[in-house]
VOGU-3710 file (C-alpha; in Angstrom, 3 decimals, decimal comma):
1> xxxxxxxxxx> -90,793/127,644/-196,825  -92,544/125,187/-198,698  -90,732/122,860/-200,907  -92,241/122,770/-205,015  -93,107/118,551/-205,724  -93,584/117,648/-209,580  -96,543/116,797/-209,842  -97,365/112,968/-209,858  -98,787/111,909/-212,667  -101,653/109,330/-212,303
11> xxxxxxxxxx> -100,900/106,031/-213,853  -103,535/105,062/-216,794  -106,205/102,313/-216,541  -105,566/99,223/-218,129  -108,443/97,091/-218,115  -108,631/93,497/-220,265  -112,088/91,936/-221,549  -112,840/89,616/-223,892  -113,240/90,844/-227,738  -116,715/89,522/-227,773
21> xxxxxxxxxx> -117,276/91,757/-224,990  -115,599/94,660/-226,414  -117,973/93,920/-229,963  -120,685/94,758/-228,422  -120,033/97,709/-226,463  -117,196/99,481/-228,773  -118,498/102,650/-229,363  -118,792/102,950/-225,160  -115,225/101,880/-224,773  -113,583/104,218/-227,572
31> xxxxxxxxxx> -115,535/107,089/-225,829  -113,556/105,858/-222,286  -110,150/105,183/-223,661  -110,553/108,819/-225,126  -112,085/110,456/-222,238  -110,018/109,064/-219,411  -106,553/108,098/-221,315  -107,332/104,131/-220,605  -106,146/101,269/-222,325  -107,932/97,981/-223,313
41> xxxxxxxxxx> -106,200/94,588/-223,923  -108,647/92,799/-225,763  -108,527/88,701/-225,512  -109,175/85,814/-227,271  -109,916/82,495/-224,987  -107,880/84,073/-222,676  -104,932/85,399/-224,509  -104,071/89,059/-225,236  -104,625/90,004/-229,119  -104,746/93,116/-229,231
51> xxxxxxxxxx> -104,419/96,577/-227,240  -106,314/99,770/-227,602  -105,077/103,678/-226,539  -106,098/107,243/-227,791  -104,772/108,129/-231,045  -102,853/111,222/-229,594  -100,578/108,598/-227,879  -100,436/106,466/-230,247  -99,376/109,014/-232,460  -96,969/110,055/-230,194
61> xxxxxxxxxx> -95,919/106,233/-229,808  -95,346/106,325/-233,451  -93,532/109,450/-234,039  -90,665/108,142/-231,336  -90,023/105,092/-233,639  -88,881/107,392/-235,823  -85,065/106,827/-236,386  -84,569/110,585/-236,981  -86,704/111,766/-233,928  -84,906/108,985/-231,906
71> xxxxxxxxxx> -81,214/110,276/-233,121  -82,316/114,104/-231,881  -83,610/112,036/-228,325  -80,045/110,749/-227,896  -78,343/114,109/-228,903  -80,674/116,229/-226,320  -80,056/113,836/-223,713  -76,375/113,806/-224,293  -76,383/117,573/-223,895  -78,371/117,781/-221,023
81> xxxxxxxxxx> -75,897/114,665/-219,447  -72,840/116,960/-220,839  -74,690/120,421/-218,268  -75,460/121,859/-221,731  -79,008/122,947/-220,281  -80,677/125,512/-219,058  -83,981/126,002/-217,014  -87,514/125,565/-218,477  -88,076/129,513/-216,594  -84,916/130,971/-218,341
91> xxxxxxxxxx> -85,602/129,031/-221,725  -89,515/130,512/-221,724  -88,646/134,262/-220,071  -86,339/134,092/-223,835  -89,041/133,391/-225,835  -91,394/135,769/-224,659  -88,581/138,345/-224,698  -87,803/137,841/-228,340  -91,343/137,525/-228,930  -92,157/140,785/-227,624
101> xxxxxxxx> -89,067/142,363/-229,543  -90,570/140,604/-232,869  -94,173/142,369/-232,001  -92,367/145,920/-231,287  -90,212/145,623/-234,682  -93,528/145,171/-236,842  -95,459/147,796/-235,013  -92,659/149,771/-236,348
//
């Protein structure tokens, strides 16, 4: 009986250069950062200045600043403290289930 592991999810690159660096070879870097989920700290004599990530997470980054978004956070994880959850299998095998109910109802 083998036991079910989440799966470990792989810590992104961070690499830092120099902007001057970064100038020349931007359109090489964007491509990586997209490709492989990395993320650049760009410097100036030395000193971090900026940072660069894919726009999905930065988007995502974004959206969780949100004070609504962060509210609903706070309420979900209350619930889930408070044993007001359920399994991801039960929650999904519901969907699909009223899903195929919705299907069968316009066939009709």
């Amino acid at each position: 009986m083998g036991s079910k592991l989440p799966a470990l999810r792989q810590l992104p690159t961070v690499r830092r250069l120099p902007i001057t660096q970064a100038r020349v070879k931007l359109s090489a870097l964007v491509s990586r950062v997209r490709r492989n989920k990395e993320y650049l700290i760009l410097e100036k004599d030395g000193a971090a200045i900026a940072g660069v990530m894919d726009i999905d997470e930065f988007e995502d980054y974004l959206e969780q600043r949100d004070p609504k978004v962060q509210a609903h956070i706070r309420k979900s994880n209350q619930e889930y403290l408070a044993g007001k959850s359920r399994p991801a299998e039960e929650f999904v095998a519901e969907i699909r289930r009223e899903a195929r109910h919705k299907l069968r109802q316009s066939k009709a």
